[in-house]
N, C-alpha and C positions, 0 to 999 in steps of 0.2 A: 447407627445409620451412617452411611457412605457420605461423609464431607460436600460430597461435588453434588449427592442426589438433594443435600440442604440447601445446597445454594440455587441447583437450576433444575428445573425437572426435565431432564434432560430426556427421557424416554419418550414426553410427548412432546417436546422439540424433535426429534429424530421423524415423528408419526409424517411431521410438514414435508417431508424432504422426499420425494418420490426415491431418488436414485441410491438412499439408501440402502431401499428395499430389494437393491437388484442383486445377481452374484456374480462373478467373476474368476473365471476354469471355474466354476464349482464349488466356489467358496462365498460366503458371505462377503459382500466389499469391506472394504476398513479403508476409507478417505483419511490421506493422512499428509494431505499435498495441498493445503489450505493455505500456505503464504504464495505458492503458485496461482490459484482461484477456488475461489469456494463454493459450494455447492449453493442450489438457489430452492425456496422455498414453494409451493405451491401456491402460496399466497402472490408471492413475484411472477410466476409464470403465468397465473390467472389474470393480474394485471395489465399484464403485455397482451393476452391473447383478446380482454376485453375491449382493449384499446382498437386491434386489427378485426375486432369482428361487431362492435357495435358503433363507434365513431370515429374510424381511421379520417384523417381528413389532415391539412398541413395545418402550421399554426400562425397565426398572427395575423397573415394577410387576408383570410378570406370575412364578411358578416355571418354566413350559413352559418345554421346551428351544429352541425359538425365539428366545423373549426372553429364554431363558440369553446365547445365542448374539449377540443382536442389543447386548445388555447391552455383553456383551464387547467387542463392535467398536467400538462408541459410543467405550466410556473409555478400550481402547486406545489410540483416536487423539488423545484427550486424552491422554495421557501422551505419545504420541509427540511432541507439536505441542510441550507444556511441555520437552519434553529438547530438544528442535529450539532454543529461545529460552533454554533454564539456568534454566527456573522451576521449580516443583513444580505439580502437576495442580492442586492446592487453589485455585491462584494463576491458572489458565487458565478462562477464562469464555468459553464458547460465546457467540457475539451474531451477530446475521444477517451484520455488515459491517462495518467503521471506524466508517463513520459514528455506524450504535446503539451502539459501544465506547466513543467519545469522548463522545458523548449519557450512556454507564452513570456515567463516570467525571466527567463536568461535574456533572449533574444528582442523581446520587445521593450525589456525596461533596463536590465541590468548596460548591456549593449551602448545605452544610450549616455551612459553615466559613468561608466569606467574608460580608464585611459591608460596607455601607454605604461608602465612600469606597477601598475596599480598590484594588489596583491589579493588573489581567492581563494580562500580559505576553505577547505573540502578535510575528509577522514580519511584512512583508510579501509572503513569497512563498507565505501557506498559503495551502489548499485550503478550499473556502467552508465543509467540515464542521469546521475549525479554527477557522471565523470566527465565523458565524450562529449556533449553542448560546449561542457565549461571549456576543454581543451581544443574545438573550434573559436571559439569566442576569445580564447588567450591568443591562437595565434592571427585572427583577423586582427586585435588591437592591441598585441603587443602587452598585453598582463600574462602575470606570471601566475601558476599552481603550488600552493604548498598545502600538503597534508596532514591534519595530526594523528600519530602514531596511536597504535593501540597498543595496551601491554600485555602479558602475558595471559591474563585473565580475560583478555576479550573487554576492555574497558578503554575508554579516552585517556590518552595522556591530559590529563588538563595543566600541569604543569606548562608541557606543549604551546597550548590552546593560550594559556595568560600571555607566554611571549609574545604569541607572533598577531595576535587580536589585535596588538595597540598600529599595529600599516596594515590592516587591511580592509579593503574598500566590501569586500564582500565573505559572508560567510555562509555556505551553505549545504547542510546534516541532515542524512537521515534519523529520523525520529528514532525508530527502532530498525536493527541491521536483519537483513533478510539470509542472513547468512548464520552470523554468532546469536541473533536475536537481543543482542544487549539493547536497554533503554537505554540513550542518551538523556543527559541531565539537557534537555533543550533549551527549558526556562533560563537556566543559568547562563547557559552560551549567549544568549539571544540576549539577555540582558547585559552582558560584557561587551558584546558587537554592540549594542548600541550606544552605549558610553565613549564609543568608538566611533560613531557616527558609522560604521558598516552596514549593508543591506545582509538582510536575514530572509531564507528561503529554507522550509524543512519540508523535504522527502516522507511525508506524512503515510504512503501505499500502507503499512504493516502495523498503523498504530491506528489509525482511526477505524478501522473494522473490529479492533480487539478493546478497544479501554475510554473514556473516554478524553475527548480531544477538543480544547476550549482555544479557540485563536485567540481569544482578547486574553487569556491568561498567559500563555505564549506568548503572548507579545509578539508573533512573525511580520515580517512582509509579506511574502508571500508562504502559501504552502499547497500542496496536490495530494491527490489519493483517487482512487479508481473503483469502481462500483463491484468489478468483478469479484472483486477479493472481499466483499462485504455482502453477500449472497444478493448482488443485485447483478445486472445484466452482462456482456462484453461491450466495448465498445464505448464506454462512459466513464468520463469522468467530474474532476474540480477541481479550476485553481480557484484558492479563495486569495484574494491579493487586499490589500485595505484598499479603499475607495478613492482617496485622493495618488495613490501610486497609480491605480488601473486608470484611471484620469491621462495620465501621463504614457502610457503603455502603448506603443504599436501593434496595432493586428499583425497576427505574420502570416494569415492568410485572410485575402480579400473577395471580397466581392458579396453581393444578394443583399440579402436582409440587415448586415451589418451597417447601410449604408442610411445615412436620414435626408441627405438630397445631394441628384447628380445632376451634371450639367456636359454637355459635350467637351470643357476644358477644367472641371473638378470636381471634387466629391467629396463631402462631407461625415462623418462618422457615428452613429446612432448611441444614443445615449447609454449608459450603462443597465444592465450588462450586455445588451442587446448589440453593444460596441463590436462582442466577438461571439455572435452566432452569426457567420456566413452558412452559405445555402442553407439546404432543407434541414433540420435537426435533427435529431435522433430520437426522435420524440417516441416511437413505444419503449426506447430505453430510457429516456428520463423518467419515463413513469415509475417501468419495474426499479429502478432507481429508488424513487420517493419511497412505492412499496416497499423495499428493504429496510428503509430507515425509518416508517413505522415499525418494520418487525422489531428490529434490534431495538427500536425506543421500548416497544412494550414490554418488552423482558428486562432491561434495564442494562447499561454501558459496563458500570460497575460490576454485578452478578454475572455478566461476563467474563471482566478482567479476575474476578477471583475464581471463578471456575479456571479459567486456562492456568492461573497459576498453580492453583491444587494440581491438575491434571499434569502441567509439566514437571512438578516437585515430583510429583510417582513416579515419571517417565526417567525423570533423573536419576533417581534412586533406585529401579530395576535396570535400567542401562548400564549402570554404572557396576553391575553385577558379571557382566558380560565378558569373559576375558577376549584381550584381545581387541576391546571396544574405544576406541579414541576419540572424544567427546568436544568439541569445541566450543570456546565463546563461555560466559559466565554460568558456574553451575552452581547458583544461589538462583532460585526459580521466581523470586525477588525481585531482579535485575535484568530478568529477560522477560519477554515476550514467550508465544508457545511456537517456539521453533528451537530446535534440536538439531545441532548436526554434527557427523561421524563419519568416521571410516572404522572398519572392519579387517584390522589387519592390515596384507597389500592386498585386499581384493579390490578390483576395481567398482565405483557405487555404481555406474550402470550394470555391471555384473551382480552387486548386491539385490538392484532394485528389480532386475527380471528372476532372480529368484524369488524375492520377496511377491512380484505380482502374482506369479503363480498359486501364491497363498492368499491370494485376494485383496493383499495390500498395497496398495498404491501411497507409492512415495518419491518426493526428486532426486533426481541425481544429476552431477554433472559440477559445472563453476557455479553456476547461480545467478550469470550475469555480474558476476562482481571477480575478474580474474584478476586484476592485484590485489585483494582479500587472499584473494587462493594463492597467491605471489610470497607475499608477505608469510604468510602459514607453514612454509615450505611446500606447498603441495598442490594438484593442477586440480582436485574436485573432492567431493564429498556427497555422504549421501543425505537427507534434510527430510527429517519429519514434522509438521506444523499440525498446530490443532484448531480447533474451533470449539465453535457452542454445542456442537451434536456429537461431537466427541465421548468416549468412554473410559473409565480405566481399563474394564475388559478387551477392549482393544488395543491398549498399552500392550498387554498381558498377550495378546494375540501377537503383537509387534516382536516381543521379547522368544515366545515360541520359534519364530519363524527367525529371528537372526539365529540362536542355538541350531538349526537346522540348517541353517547357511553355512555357519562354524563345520557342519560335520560334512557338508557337500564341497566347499572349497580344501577339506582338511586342517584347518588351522589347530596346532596342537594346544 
């Protein structure tokens, strides 16, 4: 029996997912654009729509039973999301995305603590919402950016990493690179930066939808991740910060509900976490939210993380058949996450990938959001395949079809 059919039953996972059912020019889909967002389950979409058609209503300020009811779903799915990561709800902070997460926890706390020559510690394989805040923030106070290199393999210099730890005020890594897909050794980092007394922040988007992700194990300050990418809604996400930092944290955006008493010459700040819900909230997406992280509880974090790995190790190993195929980032399926990236020759990946769609497969192409990654690489983009739970090998196999016919359309010899 098929490895990946042992670990997940992956057939009737696929049953939940309307859009996989659909085709594209005429081909069956093949989603394979999963670190970009991922597909959302029926069970999510019924959630949301229960929400707008049986007790839409705001949350918190009203008695009616409505916004009893709406109340309810809201902070459920906050508490669901914090037991999902081993936080406490206090510690879960609604934000539209990663991005606004790492934005709350740069600008509202980091901001407040760094100075003038201070030193921020960053990689080179993060994501430009890793990079761009911090390179505002350096030149508002005057600290400086240092990077640690990656090697050949698509891995941390940690060599690196031991140097330049011992000055600096702040360290902050993505968890897993949306680009090479390497895991970073986080625990380790994060336990060196604090021996260091530095603030620790990890880019969590790529790793808490695939494996599981325990902040009190981690040890972070802060960390963020985004619902889209974990077949729950757009528009939602978390920073999870500990409780005595978000204590200390400035709203960077004000006003409404965040507020616990105003007065015509001051205003007061509402208790945790309710500190940073200004206006209305996103409340049919916190919900489909919650619902997400039921799904993925029920099937389990683990049996996911080994499915993708089985699934990548395939992918690796018929890619790697491809002449012509140039593979990036760690190819021990071990050390990655289920993301794959390549070039095809000198074909360009947007060129790759409108071939590719024509075969029903959808995949990224371009930088990634990360173009000193692509800097560093020698090269200005790539094409990027990610997997998920509804994933197949037969689709691997579909993948591999369809690059072979790309070979013979661009002529690569």
């Amino acid at each position: 029996m098929d490895k990946l059919k042992e670990t997940l039953n992956v057939s009737k996972i696929r049953e939940d997912f309307p859009i996989l059912k659909r085709k594209v020019h005429g081909k069956d889909l093949v989603y394979l654009d999963n670190a970009a967002t991922s597909q959302k389950p029926m069970q999510v979409i019924r959630s949301m729509n229960d929400y707008y058609a049986v007790y839409n209503a705001n949350v918190h300020r009203a008695v009616h039973k409505l916004a009893e009811e709406a109340t309810i779903g809201y902070e459920d799915s906050r508490e669901k999301i914090a037991k999902f990561i081993n936080a406490s709800p206090k510690e879960t902070i609604f934000v539209r995305n990663t991005t606004e997460g790492m934005n709350l926890a740069i600008f509202g706390y980091v901001k407040n603590k760094i100075k003038k020559g201070d030193t921020i510690l960053l990689t080179e394989m993060e994501h430009h919402s890793n990079i761009v805040p911090w390179q505002k923030l350096a030149k508002d106070t005057g600290a400086k950016i240092e990077y640690i290199p990656i090697t050949k393999e698509g891995i941390l210099d940690m060599d690196f990493f031991e140097k330049k730890i011992k000055n600096a005020a702040v360290v902050s890594i993505t968890h897993v690179s949306n680009v090479l897909g390497t895991i970073n050794p986080v625990r380790k980092i994060i336990s060196e930066a604090k021996r260091n007394d530095a603030i620790t922040i990890v880019d969590a988007a790529q790793s808490v939808p695939h494996m599981p992700v325990d902040v009190k194990e981690i040890d972070c300050d802060f960390l963020a991740f985004s619902a889209h990418k974990m077949l729950g809604p757009t528009g939602i996400g978390v920073l999870y910060g500990r409780k005595e930092l978000l204590e200390e944290t400035d709203p960077i955006i004000i006003g409404s509900e965040m507020i616990k008493e105003v007065t015509f010459e001051n205003s007061t700040w509402n208790d945790l976490p309710w500190k940073f819900d200004y206006g209305t909230a996103n409340i049919a997406e916190a919900i489909g939210f919650g619902s997400a992280v039921d799904y993925l509880s029920s099937i389990g974090m683990h049996k996911i993380r080994q499915h993708e790995e089985e699934l990548t190790n395939y992918a690796l190993e018929k890619l790697k058949e491809i002449k012509d195929l140039t593979i990036y980032g760690p190819t021990d399926a071990k050390l990655k996450g289920g993301v794959i990236s390549f070039n095809l020759g000198d074909v360009h990946s947007h060129d790759l990938a409108s071939v590719l769609d024509q075969e029903g497969i959808a995949i990224r192409s371009g930088h990634h959001c990360a173009m000193p990654l692509m800097s560093k690489l020698g090269i200005t983009n790539t094409s990027r395949a990610s997997f998920y739970l509804y994933n197949t090998e037969e689709e691997i196999d579909m993948l591999v079809k369809a690059l072979e016919k790309a070979r013979s359309i661009f002529k690569l010899k």
